[in-house]
C-alpha positions as MATLAB code, in Angstrom:
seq = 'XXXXXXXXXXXXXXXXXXXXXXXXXXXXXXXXXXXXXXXXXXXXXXXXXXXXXXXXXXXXXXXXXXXXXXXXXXXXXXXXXXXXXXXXXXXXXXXXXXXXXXXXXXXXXXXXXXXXXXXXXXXXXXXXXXXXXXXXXXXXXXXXXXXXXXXXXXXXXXXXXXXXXXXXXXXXXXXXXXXXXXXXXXXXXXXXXXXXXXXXXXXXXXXXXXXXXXXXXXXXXXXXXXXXXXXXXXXXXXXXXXXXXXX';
ca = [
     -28.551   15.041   -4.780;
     -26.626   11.980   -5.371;
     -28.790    8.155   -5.235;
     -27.026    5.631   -4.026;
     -28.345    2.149   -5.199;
     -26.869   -1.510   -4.288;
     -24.260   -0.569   -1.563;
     -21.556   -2.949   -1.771;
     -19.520   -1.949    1.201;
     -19.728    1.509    3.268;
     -16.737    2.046    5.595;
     -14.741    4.123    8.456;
     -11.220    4.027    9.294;
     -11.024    5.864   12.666;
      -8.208    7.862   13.695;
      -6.571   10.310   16.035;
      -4.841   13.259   14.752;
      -2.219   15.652   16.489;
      -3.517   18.606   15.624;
       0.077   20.472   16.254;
       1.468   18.154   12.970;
      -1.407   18.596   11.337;
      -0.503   20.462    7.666;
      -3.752   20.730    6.348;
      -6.141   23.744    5.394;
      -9.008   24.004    8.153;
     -12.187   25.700    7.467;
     -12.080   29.339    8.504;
     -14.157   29.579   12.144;
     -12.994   25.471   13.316;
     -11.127   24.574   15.680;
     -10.190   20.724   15.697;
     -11.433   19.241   19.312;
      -9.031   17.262   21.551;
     -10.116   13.655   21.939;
     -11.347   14.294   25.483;
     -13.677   17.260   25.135;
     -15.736   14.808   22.281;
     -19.074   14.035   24.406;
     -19.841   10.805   21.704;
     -16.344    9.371   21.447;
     -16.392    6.307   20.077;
     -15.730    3.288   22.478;
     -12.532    2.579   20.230;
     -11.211    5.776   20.547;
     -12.003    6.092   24.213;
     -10.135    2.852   25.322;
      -7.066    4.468   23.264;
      -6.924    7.817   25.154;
      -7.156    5.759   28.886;
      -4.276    3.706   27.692;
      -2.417    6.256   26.222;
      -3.112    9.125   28.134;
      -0.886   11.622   26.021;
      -2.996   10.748   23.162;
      -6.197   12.889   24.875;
      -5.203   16.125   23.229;
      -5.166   14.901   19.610;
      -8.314   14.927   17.507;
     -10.770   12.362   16.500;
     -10.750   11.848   12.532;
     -12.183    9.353    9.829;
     -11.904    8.283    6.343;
     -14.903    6.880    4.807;
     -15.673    5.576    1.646;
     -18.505    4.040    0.257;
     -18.690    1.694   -2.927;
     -21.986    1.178   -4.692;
     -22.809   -0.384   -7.478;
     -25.009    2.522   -9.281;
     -24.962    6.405   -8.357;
     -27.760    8.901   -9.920;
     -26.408   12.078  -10.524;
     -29.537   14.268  -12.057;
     -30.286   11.990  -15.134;
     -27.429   10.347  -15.554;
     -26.638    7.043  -13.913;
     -23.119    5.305  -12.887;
     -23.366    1.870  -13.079;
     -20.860   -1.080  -12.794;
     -21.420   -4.823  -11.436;
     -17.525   -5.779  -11.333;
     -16.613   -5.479   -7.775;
     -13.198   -3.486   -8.791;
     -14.832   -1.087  -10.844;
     -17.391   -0.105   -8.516;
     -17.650    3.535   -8.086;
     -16.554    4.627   -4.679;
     -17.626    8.038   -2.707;
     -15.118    9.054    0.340;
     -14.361   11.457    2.259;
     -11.781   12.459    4.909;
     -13.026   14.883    7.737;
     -12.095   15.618   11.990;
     -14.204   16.401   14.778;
     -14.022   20.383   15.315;
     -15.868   23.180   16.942;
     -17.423   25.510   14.651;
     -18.120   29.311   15.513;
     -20.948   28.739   17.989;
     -18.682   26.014   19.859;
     -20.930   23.146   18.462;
     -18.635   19.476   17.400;
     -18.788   19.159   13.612;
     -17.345   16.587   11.563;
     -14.601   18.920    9.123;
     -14.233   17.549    5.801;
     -10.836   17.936    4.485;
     -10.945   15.859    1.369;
     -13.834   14.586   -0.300;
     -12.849   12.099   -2.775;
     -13.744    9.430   -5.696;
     -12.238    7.140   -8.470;
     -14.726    7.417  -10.910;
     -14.191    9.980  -13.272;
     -17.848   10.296  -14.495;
     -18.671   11.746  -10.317;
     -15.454   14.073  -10.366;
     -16.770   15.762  -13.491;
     -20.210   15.408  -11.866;
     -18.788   17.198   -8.556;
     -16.728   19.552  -10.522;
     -19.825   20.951  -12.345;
     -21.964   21.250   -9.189;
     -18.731   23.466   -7.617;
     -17.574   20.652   -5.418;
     -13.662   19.909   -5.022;
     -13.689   16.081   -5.386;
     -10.212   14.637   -5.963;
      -9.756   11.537   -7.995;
      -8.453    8.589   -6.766;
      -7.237    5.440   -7.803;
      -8.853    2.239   -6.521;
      -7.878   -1.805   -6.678;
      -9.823   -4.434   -5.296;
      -8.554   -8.100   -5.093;
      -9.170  -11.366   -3.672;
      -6.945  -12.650   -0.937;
      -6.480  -16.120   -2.080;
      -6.042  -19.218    0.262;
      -2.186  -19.850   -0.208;
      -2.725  -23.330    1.521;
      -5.480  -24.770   -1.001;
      -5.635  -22.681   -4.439;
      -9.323  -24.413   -4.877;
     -10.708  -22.781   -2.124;
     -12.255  -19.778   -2.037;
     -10.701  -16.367   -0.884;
      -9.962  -16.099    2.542;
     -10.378  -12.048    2.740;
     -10.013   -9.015    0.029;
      -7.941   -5.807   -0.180;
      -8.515   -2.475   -0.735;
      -5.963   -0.516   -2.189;
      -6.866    3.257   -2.202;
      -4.242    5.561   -4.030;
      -4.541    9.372   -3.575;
      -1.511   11.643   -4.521;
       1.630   10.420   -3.070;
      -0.303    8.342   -0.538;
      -1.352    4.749   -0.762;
      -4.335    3.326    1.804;
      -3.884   -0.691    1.723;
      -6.792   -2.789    3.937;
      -6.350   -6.664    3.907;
      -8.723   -8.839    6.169;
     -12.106  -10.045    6.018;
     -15.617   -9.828    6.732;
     -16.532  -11.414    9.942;
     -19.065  -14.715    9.517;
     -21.861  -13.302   11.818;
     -23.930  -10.275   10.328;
     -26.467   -7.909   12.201;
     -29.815   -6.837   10.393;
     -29.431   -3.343   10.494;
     -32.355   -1.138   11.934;
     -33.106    2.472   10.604;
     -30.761    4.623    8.856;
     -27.426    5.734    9.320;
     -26.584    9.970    8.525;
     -23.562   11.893    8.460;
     -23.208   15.287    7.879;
     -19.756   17.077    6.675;
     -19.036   20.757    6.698;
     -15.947   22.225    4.436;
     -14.733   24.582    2.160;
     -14.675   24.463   -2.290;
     -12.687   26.466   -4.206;
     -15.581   27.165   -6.548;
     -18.227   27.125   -4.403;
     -17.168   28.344   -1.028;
     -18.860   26.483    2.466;
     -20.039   23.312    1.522;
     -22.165   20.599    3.195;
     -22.686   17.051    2.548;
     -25.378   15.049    3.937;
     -25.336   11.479    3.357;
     -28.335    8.940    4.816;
     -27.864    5.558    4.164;
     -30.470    2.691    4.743;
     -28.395   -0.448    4.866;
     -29.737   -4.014    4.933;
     -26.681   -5.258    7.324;
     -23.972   -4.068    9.468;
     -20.833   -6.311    9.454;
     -17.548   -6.393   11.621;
     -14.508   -6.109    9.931;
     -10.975   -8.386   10.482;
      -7.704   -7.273    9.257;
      -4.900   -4.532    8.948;
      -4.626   -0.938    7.479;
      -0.848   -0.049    5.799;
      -0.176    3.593    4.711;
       2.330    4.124    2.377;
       3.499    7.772    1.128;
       4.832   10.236    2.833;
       3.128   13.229    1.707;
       0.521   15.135    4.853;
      -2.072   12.757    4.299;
       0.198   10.194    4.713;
       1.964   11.289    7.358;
      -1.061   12.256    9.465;
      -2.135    8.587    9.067;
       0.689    6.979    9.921;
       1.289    9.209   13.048;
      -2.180    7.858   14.270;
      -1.767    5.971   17.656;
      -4.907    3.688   16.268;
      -6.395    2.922   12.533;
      -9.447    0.841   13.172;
     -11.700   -0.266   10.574;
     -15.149   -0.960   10.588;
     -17.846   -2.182   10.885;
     -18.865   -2.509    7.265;
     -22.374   -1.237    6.035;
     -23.814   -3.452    3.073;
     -26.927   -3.729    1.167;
     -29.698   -1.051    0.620;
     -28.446    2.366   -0.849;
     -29.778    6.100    0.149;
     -28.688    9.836   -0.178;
     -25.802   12.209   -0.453;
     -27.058   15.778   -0.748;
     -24.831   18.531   -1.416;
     -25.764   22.087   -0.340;
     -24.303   25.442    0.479;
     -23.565   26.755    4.360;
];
């Protein structure tokens, strides 16, 4: 189990996949799910497939990642204040049918740029890649004494490069409850994997900008083919849970 303590910023990019291009290693027993057949298709996603009918028979996916500014692994604590040090948790995954026929999200990649929760994962069995991560301040080109009009994320993994630029929109929500995701996938080490991960976040934010994908390796490429990269809404404040376990 994994606490997560001052969440900074938690967030998706949603995609669509064509499964047919897709040169990835699924989890023995999945089957990736075309867009249509998804019963809790996001709003986003569903306004894509009506205007783009073709675009039915690909496969929802997400990237998440989540930056906080202190992670408890066991007894040992991660800890950073400086917003481009934070460490970050993410995780790449599509919406497939398992064995019984029942929509799972697939992880494909779990991920992180801190090198203390790679080792951490390592130990535990887990196949966490490291990343590399760069967070900056969009400055206001018009007055340099004003503050920063909007940030960017710049998330570097292999031969592909994830770069968000926008904002935060001005009006947040209070957010109500908790928020859980669960993740089914395959370690080297370890064999079938789950990750649960239960946030309780003090506000939910909309998010402004653009996501570039640079690269060209299958991560890259899947990205890129995407007929839609939308991104948000940001989950701040609070912290919570991501529990690792065996299937």
């Amino acid at each position: 189990m994994w606490r997560i303590q001052g969440l900074e910023t938690g967030f998706c990019v949603q995609l669509l996949l064509d499964p047919t291009k897709l040169d990835v290693r699924i989890p023995r027993g999945a089957r990736p799910l075309r867009a249509d057949a998804v019963e809790d298709l996001s709003p986003v996603l569903r306004t894509v497939i009506a205007n783009q009918p073709e675009a039915a028979a690909w496969t929802p996916s997400n990237i998440c990642m989540y930056f906080a500014r202190t992670v408890d692994v066991g007894p040992r604590r991660i800890s950073e204040s400086k917003p481009d040090k934070l460490p970050m948790v993410g995780v790449w995954s599509l919406t497939a049918a398992d064995s019984s026929g029942t929509a799972r999200e697939i992880a494909l990649r779990f991920f992180t740029n801190n090198g203390g929760l790679e080792r951490a994962g390592r130990r535990d069995g887990l196949d966490l890649r490291r990343v590399r991560t760069e967070v900056r301040s969009i400055p206001n080109d018009y007055d340099p004494e004003a503050p920063p009009i909007g940030l960017q994320h710049e998330v570097r993994l292999n031969k592909a490069t994830l770069i968000w630029e926008g904002r935060r929109v001005d009006d947040s929500t209070r957010a109500a409850g908790t928020v859980a995701t669960e993740w089914r996938g395959n370690s080297e080490r370890r064999g079938p994997v789950t990750a649960r991960l239960v946030l309780t976040p003090e506000w939910t934010k909309g998010m402004a900008g653009s996501l570039r994908v640079l690269g060209d390796d299958e991560f890259a490429e899947a990205v890129k083919a995407s007929p839609i990269r939308f991104v948000g809404p940001a989950l701040l404040g609070g912290g919570g849970e991501l529990v690792f376990g065996r299937r």
